[in-house]
N, C-alpha and C positions, 0 to 999 in steps of 0.2 A: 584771270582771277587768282587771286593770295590765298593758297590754302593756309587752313588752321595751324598745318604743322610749320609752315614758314614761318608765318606771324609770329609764333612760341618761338622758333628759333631765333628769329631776330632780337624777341626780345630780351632772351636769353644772355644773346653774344652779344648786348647793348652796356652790358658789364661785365663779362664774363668771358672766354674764348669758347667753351664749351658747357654742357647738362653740368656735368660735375666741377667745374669752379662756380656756376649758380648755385648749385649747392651748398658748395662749400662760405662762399660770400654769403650766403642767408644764415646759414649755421654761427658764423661769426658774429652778424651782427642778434643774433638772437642772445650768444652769450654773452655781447657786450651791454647790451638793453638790460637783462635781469642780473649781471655780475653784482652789482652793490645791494641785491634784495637780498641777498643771502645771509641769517643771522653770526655763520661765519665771516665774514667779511671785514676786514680790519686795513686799515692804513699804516704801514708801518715805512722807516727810517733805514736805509741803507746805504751802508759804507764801504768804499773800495779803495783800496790804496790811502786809508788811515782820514778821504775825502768826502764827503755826501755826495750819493748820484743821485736823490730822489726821493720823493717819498711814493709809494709802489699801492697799488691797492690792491690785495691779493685775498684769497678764501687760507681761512689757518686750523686747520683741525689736530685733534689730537690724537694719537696713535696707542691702540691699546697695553697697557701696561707698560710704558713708556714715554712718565712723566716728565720726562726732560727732551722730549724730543719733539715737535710739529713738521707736519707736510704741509706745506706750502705750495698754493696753486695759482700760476699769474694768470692774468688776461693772455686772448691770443695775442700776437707781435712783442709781445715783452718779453727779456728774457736778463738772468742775471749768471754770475761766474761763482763757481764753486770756490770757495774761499771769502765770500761775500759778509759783512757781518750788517742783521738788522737788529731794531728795537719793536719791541714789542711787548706788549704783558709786562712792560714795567723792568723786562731783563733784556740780556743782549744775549742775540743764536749765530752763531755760525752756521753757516750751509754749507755742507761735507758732499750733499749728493745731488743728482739731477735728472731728471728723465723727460724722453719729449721733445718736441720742435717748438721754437716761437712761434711758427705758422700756425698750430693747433691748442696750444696752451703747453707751458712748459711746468712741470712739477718738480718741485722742490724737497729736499728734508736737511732739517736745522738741530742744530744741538744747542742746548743751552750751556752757555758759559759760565764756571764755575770760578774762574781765581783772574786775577791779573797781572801777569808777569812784568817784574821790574827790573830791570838792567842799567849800566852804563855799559855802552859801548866803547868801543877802542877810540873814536872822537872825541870821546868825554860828553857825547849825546845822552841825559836820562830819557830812555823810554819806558812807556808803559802799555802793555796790549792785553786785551783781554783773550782770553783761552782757555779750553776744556781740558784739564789736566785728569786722570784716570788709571788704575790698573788694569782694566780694557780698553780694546781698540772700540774707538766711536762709533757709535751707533748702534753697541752691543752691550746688552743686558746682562751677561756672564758673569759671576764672581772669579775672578782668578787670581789669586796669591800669590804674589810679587814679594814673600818677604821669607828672612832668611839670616843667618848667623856668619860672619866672616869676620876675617883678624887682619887688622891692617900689618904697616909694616912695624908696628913698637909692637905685635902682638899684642894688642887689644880688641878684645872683643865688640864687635860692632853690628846696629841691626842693620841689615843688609834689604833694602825693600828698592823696587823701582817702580818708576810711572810711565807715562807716556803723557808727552804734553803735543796738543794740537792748535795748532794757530796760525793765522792767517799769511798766507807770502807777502812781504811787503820789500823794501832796501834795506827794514832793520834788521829784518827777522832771518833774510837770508846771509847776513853777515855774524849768527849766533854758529858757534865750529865745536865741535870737540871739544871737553875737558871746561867749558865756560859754567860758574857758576852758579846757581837762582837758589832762594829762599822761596818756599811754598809751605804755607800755615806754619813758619813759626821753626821750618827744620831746610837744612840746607841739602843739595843734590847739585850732581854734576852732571852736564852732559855726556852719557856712552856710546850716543849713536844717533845720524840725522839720516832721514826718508825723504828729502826733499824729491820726488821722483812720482813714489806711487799715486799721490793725490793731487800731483800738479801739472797745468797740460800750460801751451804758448796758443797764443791767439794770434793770428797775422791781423795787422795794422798799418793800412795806408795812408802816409799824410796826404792829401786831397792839395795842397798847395805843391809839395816840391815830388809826388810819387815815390817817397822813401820808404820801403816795408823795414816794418817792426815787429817784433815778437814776444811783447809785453810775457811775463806768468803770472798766472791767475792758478790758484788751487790753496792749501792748507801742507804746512810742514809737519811734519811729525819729527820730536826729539822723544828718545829715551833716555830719562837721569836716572840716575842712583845713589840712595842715599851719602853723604861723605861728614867728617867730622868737620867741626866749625871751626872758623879762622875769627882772630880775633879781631881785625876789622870790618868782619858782616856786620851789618846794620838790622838787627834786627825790629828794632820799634819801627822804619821804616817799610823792611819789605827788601832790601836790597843787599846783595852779596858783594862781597870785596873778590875783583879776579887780578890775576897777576899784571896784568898787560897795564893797570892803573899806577900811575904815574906819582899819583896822590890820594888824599882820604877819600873818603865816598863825602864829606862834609862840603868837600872842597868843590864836588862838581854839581850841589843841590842850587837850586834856580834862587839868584837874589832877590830883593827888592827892584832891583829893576830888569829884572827875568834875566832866563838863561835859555840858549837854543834847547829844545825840549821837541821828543817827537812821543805826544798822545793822542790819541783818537777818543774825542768823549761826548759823544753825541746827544748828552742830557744837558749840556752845559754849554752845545756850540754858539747859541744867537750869536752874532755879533763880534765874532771869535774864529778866527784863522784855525782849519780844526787839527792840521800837523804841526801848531805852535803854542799850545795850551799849558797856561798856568799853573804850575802842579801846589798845591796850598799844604805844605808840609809842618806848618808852624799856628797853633793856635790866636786867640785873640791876644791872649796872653804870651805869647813867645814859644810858649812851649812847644817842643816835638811832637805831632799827631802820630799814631800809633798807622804800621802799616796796613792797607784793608785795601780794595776791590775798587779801582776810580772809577769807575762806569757805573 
């Protein structure tokens, strides 16, 4: 005769190896049954490597006294890489932080994206990336004053202020070095210093056809600029700096009529659209120059 405790056991280990992955498999599916009842609950758009991987269905709250910031909380077995950028509420977040296993629910936290940096690169590639530019490090509420009086070399006085700009790893972004550089609202800055290290980890990646590991980076770079005086080839109605390594005007490498290679990521505008090949619309109905702003 089948005792009671057998019968439990059997039918325990009928999916489970043991009490506690029964457990753990009831648990799961309890939060995957109620995950969408949640008046949190939002669908949101995420990009990696400048590409869509998804659209993710996650719980989005808001953190107090920090209106620019959400936690983000996926289903179990999902899980996304720091440096991730999604849409949401209408803006685009970066994800700086992580905590968690996919096996249990992985949480998230996102900063909202304030500017969007414009460059040409040594290719003569225009890119464009969105990014949290600040006089604090991300995720910090702090006021700290970055600014300051200094005398260049004609001895002229000059305001002396720095940022920190945060943005995604990608092929462009880690080919930005030293001394490159950006216009950010309207005033120009150079880079004095790149972090590529604290916020970026390598992921192993096996190809499953020939057994090759790879070691993609996934995370957020961190540049410090500081303010410099302007050249007269910055572009300013665009958004875009003139650096030495340019061959030619900044006019010369804007995208034609019948396009120019372009590395944007713009995920209000992807339908139908190659999303590392995007159209940058620099020119009115009218011809005219559009003024530089925020492509995302």
């Amino acid at each position: 005769m089948v005792s009671v405790f057998e019968e439990y056991s059997e039918r325990v280990n009928s999916h489970a190896t043991n009490i506690r992955g029964r457990y753990e498999l009831d648990t799961k599916s309890f939060i995957l049954d109620n995950f969408d009842d949640s008046p949190t609950y939002r669908e949101i758009e995420v990009h990696e490597y400048e590409e869509s991987i998804g659209i993710y269905g996650v719980r989005v709250n808001m953190i107090e006294r920090m209106g620019n910031i959400r936690s983000i909380l996926l289903k179990p077995d999902e899980d996304l890489n720091i440096g991730n950028m999604t849409m949401f509420e209408d803006r685009t977040w970066l994800i700086f932080d992580k905590f968690g296993h996919k096996d249990n629910g992985v949480k998230l936290t996102a900063m909202r994206t304030n500017h969007s940096l414009k460059w040409i690169d040594r290719e003569g590639v225009l890119n464009a990336k969105r990014c949290y530019a600040s006089s604090s490090d991300i995720g910090s509420k702090s006021k700290q004053s970055r600014a300051n009086i200094e005398y260049n070399k004609y001895d002229v006085r000059l305001p002396f202020s720095q940022l920190y700009i945060f943005i995604e790893t990608t092929d462009a972004t880690e080919k930005i070095d030293l001394n490159q550089r950006f216009i950010i609202n309207n005033i120009a800055y150079e880079v004095i210093g790149v972090d590529n290290t604290t916020h970026v980890e390598d992921h192993k990646v096996v190809d499953e056809e020939t057994g090759k590991e790879e070691f993609p980076k996934y995370g957020i770079i961190q540049y410090t600029v500081k303010r410099v005086t302007k050249h007269p080839k910055d572009d300013f109605e665009l958004g875009i700096a003139y650096n030495d390594y340019l061959e030619k005007d900044i006019d010369d490498y804007l995208p034609s009529e019948e396009g120019r290679d372009t590395n944007i990521a713009n995920p209000s505008v992807i339908e139908g659209k190659d999303d590392s090949q995007m159209e940058i619309k620099l020119r009115d109905e009218e011809g005219k120059r559009k003024r530089g702003g925020s492509i995302w």
